[in-house]
C-alpha positions, 0 to 999 in steps of 0.5 A, spaced: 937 194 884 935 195 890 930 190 894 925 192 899 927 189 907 924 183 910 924 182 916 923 174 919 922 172 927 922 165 929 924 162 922 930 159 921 928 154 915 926 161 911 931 164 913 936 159 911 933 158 905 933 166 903 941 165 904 943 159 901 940 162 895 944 169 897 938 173 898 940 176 906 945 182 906 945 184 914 943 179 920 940 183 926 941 177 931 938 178 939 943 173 943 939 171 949 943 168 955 940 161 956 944 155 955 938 150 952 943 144 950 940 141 944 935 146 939 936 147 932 942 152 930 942 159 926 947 157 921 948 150 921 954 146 920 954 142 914 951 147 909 955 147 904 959 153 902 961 159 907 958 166 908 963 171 910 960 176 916 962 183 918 959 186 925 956 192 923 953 194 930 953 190 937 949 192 944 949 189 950 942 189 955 942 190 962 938 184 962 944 180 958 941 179 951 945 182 946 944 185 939 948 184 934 948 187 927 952 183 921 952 185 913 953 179 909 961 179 905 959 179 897 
């Protein structure tokens, strides 16, 4: 069955929520070059379990930031 997109900006709790519960099959990821030292994690240690990713695309931005585009192993 195929299921609609969701796209979710500035959630991390839904969207780990959405993917302990296998519901995530591609991460679109903007890296933005600010070392903050402390802050809550994208894929925090300590979740049980492990998902495999594959990069799917990736491009670097004049100003630093960088996209990444990874599917979800199944």
């Amino acid at each position: 069955m195929r299921r609609g997109a969701i796209f979710i900006h500035g959630s991390g709790e839904l969207a780990r929520r959405l993917s302990r519960a296998g519901l995530i099959d591609r991460y679109h990821l903007l890296v933005f070059p600010v070392l903050l030292g402390t802050g809550k994690r994208v894929f925090p240690s300590g979740v049980p379990g492990e998902q495999k990713l594959v990069v799917r695309e990736s491009e670097a931005y004049g100003n630093g930031v960088v996209k990444v585009i990874y599917d979800v192993v199944r």
